[in-house]
N, C-alpha and C positions, 0 to 999 in steps of 0.2 A: 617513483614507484610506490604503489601502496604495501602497506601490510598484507598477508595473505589472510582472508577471510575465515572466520571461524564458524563454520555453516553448523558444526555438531558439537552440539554438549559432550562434556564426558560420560560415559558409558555407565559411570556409579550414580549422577543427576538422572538418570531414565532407569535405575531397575526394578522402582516401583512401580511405574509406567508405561511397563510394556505393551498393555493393553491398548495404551491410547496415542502411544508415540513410535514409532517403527524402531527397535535396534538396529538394524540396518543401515537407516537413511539418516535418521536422526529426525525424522520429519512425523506431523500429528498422519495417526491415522484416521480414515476414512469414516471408521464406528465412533470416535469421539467427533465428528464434525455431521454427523447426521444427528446425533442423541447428545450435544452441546446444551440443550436448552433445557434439560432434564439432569443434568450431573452435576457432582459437585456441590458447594455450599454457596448461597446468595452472598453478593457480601455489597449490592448497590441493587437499587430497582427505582427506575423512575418513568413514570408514563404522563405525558401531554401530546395533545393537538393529534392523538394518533400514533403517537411514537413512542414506542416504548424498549427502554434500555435498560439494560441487566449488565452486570460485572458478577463472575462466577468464579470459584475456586475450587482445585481440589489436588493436594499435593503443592508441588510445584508450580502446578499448571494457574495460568488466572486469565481469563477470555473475557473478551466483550459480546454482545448478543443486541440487537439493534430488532425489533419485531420478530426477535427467534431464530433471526439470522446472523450467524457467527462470523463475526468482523473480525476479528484480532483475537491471538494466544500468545501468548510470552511463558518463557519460565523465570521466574521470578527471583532466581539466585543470577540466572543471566537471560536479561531482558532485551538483549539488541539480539539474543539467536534466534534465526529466521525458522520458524517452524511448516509454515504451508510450503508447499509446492512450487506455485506460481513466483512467491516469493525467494526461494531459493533457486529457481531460474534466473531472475531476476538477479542475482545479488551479481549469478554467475560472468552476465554481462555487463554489470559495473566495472567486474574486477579486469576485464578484459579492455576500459575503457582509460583513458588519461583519468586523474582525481579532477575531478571539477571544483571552480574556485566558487561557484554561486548556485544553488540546489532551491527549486519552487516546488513542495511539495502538495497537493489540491486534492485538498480529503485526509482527515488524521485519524479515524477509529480509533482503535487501541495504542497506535504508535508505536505500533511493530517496525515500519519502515525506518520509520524518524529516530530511533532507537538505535538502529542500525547503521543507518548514515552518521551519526554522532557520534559513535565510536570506531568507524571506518576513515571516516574523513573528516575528520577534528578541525583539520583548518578551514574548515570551507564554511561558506555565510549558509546557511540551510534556516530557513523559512518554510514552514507550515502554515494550510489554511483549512479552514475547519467552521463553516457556518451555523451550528449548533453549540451554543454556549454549553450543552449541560455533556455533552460527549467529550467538550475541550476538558471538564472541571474532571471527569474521569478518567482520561490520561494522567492530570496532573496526581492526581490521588490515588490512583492504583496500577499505572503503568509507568510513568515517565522513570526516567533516570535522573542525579542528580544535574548531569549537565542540561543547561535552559540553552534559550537560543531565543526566537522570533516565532511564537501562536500568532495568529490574527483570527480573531471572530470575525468573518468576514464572509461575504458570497464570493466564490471564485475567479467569477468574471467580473468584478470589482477590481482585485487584488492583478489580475492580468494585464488591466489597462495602465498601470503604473509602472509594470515589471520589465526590465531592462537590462540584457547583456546578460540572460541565466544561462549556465552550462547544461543542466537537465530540469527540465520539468516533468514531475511524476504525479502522472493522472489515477487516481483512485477513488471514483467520486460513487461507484454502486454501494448503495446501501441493502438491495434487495437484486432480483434477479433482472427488473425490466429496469431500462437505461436511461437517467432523465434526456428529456427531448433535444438538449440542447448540444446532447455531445453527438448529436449527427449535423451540428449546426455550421455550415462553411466561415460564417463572419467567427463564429469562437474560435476556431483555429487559426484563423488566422492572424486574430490577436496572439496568440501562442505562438505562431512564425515571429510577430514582430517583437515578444518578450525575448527570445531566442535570444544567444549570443551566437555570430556566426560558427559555424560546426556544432551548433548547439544540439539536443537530443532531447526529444518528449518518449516517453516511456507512457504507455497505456496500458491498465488492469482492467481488460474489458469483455462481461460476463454476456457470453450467448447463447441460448439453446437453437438459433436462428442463424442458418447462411445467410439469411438476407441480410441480415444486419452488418455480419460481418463487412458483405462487400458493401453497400452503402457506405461504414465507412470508411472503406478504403480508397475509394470513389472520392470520397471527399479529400482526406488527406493527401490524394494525390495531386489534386486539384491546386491545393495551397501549398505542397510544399515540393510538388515536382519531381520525385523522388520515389524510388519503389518503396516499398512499406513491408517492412519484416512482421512476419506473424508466426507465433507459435502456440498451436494449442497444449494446454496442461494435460497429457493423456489420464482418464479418468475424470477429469473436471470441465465446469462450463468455462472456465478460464480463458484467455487467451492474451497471450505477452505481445504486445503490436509496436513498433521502435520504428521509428521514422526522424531524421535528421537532415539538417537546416545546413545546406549547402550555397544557394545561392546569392 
């Protein structure tokens, strides 16, 4: 059995906050993630090939921003608390899961997830991938925690063909709202079945304003893995939590 997860800050880390973090839920709200790219003090900015990347502070709070679009918030006194939504859904059904002994993480932003996983499940081999050198060097520098583990600067489907006997593989590869091409790809997945450990579980953070998309791929995933495919959308966000597991 794991520890019980600590989805909420204390109550006195959010009183200056309130604006921008729900008392409630413990989670960002809605006006800091529309007006992220305008708040706050710069404390990183780095623009090539088209890509430009910000690290933002204010309080507490310290976000990543990828083309203006807000990848990752951590608070900074505790950097593994899950702040978005999707995420704290998420966490909800790890907790609901055995601790996995082997974690492939594909996409690290701000390393909200990886944050989280490192101090949930300590013993387990958790590897990140992350094909942007300068996105990794800003985890390292203004989000990571002291515990390290396994970065790869690598393309994902690189890092996949190697990967062997993982308990969860966590897909988080949007940077922006439209999906690269390749995650409606049937050969991608189903290198991900065969990274798989049996019983193994992919977890997919996958941004739609499009039913089609959804069902394309679900279409797919069923294709490869045989198996119905849980979907749950984030109410209020393009979000959706997709969990499909390797039975056969």
């Amino acid at each position: 059995m794991t520890k019980s997860i600590a989805l909420y800050p204390c109550w006195f880390m959010l009183n200056t906050m309130n604006k921008y973090i729900h008392g409630s839920s413990g989670l960002i709200s809605r006006h800091f993630i529309e007006h992220s790219s305008s708040l706050g003090q710069l404390l990183y900015w780095h623009n090539q090939h088209g890509i430009n990347i910000q690290v933002r502070e204010h309080q507490q709070l310290r976000w990543l921003l990828i083309n203006n679009t807000l990848q990752s918030v951590i608070l900074t006194r505790s950097p593994q608390v899950l702040l978005f939504p999707h995420l704290a859904y998420l966490a909800t059904i790890w907790q609901q899961r055995p601790a996995p002994k082997k974690i492939l993480e594909l996409g690290l932003g701000g390393g909200a997830i990886r944050n989280f996983l490192l101090k949930q499940y300590p013993q387990a081999q958790l590897t990140s991938v992350e094909k942007n050198p300068h996105i990794i060097d800003c985890y390292q520098d203004f989000f990571a925690l002291n515990e390290q583990g396994q970065i790869y600067c690598e393309d994902a489907q690189t890092v996949l063909k190697s990967a062997v006997n993982i308990d969860w593989i966590i897909l988080d590869l949007f940077s922006e709202l439209d999906a690269p091409r390749f995650l409606f790809d049937q050969c991608f997945y189903q290198t991900i079945y065969e990274a798989l450990a049996q019983r193994g579980i992919l977890f997919i953070n996958f941004l739609s304003q499009h039913s089609s998309q959804l069902t394309q791929l679900q279409l797919v995933l069923k294709r490869v893995f045989g198996e119905a495919v849980s979907i749950k959308k984030i109410t209020g966000f393009v979000n959706h939590i997709v969990v499909v597991e390797k039975t056969l």
